[in-house]
Backbone as a ProteinNet text record, in pm:
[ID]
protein_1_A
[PRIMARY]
XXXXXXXXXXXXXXXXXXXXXXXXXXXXXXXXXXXXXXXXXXXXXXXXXXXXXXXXXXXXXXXXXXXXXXXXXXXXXXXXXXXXXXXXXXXXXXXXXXXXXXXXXXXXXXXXX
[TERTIARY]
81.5	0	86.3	212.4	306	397.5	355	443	328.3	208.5	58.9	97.4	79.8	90.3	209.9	295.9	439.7	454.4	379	324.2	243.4	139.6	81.4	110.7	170.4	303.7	376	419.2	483.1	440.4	342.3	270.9	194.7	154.2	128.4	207.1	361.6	500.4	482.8	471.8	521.7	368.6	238.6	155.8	167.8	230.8	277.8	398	475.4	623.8	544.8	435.7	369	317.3	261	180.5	284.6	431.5	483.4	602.7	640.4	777.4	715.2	703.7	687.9	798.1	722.8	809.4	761	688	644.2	488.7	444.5	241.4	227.8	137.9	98.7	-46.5	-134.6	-265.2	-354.3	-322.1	-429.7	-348.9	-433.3	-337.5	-324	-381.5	-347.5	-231.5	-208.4	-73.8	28.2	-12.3	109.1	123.9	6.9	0.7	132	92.9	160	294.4	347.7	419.3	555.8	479.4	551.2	572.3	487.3	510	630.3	636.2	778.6	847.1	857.6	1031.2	1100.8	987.5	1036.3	1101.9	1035.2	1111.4	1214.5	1217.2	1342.8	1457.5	1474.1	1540.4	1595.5	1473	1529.4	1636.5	1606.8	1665.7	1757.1	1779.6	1813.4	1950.3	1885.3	1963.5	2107.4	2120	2228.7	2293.3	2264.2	2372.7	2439.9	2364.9	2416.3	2517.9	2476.7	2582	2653.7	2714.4	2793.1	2871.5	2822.2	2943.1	2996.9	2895	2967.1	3017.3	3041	3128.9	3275.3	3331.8	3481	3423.4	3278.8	3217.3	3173.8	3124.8	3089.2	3148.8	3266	3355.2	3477.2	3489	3560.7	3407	3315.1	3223.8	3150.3	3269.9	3183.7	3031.3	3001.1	2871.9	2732.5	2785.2	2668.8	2619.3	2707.3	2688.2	2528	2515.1	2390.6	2241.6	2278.5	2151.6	2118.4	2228.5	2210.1	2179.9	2232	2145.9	2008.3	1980.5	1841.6	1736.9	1827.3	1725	1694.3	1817.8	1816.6	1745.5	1712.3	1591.7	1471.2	1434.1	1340.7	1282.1	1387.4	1354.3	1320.9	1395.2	1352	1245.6	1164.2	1009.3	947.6	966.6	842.3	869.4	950.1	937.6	863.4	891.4	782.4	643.8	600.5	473.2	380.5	331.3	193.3	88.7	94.1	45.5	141.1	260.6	359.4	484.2	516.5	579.1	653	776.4	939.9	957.8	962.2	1021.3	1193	1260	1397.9	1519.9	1602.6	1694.4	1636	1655.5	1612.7	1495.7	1373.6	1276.4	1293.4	1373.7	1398.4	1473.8	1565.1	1625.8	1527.7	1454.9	1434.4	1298	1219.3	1127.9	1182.9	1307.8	1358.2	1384.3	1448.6	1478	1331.3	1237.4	1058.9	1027	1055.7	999	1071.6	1207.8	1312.2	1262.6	1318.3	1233.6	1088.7	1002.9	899.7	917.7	906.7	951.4	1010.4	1162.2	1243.2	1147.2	1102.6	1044	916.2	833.5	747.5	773.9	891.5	958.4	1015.3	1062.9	1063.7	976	870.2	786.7	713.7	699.5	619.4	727.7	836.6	930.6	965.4	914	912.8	846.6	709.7	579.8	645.8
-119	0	126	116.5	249.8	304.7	160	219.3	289.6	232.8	342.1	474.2	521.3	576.6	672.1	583.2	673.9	734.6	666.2	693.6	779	818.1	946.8	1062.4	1052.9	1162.4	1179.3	1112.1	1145	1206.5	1133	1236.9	1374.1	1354.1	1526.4	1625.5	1548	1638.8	1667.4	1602.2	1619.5	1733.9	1677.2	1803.2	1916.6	1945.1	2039.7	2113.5	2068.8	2110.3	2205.3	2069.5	2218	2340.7	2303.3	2449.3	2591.2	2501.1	2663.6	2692.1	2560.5	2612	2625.4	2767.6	2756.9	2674.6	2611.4	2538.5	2407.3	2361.1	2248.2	2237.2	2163.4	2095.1	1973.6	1953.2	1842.5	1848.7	1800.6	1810.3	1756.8	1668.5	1598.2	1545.5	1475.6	1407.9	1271.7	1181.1	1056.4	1073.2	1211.6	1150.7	1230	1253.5	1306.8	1126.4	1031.5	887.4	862	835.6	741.4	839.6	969.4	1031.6	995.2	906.2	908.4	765.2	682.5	562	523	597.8	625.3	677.1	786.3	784.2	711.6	637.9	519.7	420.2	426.1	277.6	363.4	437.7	498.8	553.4	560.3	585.8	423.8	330.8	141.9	91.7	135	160.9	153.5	290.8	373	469.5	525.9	590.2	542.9	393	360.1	310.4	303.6	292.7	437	548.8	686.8	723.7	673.5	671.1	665.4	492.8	438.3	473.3	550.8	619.1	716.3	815.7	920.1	941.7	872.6	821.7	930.4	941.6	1011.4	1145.3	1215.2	1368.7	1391.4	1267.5	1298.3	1292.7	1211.8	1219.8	1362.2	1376.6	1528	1668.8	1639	1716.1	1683.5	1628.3	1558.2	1526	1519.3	1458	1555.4	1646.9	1729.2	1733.2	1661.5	1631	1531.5	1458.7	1416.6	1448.6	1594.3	1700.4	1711.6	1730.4	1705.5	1587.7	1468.7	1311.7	1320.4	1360	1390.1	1470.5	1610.5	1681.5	1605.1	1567.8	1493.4	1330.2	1274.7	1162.8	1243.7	1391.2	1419.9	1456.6	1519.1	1566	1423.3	1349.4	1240.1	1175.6	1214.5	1160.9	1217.8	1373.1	1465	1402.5	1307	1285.3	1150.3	1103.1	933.4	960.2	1048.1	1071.5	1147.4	1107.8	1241.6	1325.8	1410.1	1500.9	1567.6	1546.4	1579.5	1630.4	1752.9	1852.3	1922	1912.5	2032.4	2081.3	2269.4	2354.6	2373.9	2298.2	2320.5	2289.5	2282	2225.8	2314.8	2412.9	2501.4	2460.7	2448.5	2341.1	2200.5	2168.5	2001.2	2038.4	2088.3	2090.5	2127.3	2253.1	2300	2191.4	2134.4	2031.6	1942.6	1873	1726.5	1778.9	1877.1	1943.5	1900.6	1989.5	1986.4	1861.5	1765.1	1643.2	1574	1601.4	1505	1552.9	1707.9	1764.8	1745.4	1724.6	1681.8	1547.1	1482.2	1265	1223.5	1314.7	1289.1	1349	1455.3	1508.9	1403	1370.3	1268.5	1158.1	1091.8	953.1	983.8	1073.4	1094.5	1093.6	1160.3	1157.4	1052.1	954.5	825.4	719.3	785.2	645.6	723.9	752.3	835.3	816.5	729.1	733.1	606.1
0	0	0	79.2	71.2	-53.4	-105.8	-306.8	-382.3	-349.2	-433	-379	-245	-168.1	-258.7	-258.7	-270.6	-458.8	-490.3	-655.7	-685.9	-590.3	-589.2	-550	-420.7	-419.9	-532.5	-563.8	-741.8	-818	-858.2	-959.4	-933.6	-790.6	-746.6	-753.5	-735.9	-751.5	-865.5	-994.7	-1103.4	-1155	-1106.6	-1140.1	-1047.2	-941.9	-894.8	-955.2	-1032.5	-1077.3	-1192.7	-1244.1	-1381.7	-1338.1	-1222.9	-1183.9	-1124.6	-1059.4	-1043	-1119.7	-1192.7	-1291.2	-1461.2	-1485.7	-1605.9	-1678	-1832.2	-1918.7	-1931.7	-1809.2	-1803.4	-1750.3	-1842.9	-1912.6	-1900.8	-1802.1	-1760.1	-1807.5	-1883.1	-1926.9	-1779.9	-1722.6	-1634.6	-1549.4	-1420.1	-1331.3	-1381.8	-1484.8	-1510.6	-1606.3	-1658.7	-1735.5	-1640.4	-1537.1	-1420.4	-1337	-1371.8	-1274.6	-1398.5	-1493.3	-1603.5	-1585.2	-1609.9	-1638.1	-1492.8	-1379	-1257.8	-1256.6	-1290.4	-1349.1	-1474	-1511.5	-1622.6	-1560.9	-1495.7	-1411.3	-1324.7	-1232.6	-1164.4	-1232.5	-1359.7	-1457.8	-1552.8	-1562.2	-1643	-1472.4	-1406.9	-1257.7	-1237.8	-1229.3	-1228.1	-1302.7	-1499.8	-1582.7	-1657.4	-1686.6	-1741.6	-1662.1	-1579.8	-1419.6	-1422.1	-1380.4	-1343.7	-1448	-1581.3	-1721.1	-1721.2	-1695.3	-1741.6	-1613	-1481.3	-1388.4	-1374.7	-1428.5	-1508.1	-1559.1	-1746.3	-1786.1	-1753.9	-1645	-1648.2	-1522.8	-1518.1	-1366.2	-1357.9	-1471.5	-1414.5	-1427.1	-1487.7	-1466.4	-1350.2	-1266.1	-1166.6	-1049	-1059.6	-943.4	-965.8	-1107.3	-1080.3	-1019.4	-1049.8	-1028.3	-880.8	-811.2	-655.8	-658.8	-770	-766.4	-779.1	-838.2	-871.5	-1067.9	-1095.4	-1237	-1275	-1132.9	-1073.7	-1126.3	-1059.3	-1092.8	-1216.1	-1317	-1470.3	-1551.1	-1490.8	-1518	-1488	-1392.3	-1333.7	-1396.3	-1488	-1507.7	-1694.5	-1694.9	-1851.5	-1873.1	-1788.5	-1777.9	-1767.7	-1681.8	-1717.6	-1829.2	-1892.6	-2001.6	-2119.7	-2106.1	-2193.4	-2177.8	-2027.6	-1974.1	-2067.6	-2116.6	-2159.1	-2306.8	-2407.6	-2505.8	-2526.6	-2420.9	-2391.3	-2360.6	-2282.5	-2236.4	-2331.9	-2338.8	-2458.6	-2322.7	-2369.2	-2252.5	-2140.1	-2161.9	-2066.7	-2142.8	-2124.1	-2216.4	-2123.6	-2164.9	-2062.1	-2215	-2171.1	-2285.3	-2237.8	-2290.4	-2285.5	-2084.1	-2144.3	-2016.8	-1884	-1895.4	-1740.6	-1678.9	-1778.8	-1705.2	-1634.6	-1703.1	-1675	-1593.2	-1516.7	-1431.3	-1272.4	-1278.8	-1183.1	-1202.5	-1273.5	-1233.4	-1143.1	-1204.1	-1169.4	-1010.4	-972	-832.3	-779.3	-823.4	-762.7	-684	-783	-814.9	-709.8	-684.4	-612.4	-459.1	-451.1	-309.7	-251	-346.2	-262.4	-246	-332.1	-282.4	-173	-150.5	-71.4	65.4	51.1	207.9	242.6	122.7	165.3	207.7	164.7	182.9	359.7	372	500.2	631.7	558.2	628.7	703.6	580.4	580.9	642.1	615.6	741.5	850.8	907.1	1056.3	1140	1069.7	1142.8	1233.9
[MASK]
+++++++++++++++++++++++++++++++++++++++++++++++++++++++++++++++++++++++++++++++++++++++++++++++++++++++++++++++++

């Protein structure tokens, strides 16, 4: 019940990311369900091949090269999803931030109880 749970938080993030970062259109909340349902499986993936190679960017970059894997799977969400649209890198970045900050504070939350 806490992965549904934790899947709707998701996708509220991700229809929340549309509502205060311009750049990014979310038509409805079922393609914010499906649209969160695809980052989990592109994060399973995908994530840790790109990790992988860019392994010597991110250890000279202590690991903030991260943020840019991150915002660049998002951006490759908005080309898989129909109804789910990032206008250019600055969106995808400050979404993927949105998206990560609320999960992470909810995931917290819910293992605290």
């Amino acid at each position: 019940m806490a992965i549904i749970f934790k899947w709707f938080i998701s996708a509220g993030a991700i229809f929340g990311a549309a509502y205060f970062i311009p750049g990014i259109l979310v038509l409805n909340f079922y393609t914010a369900l499906v649209a969160s349902l695809l980052l989990g499986v592109l994060n399973i993936t995908v994530r840790p091949i790109l990790y992988l190679l860019t392994l010597p960017v991110n250890l000279v970059t202590f690991g903030l090269f991260s943020i840019v894997l991150n915002a660049l799977i998002f951006w490759l969400l908005s080309t898989v999803v129909k109804g789910f649209q990032v206008d250019g890198f600055i969106a995808a970045l400050l979404g993927s931030l949105f998206v990560s900050t609320v999960t992470f504070i909810a995931d917290k939350a819910l293992t605290s109880e």
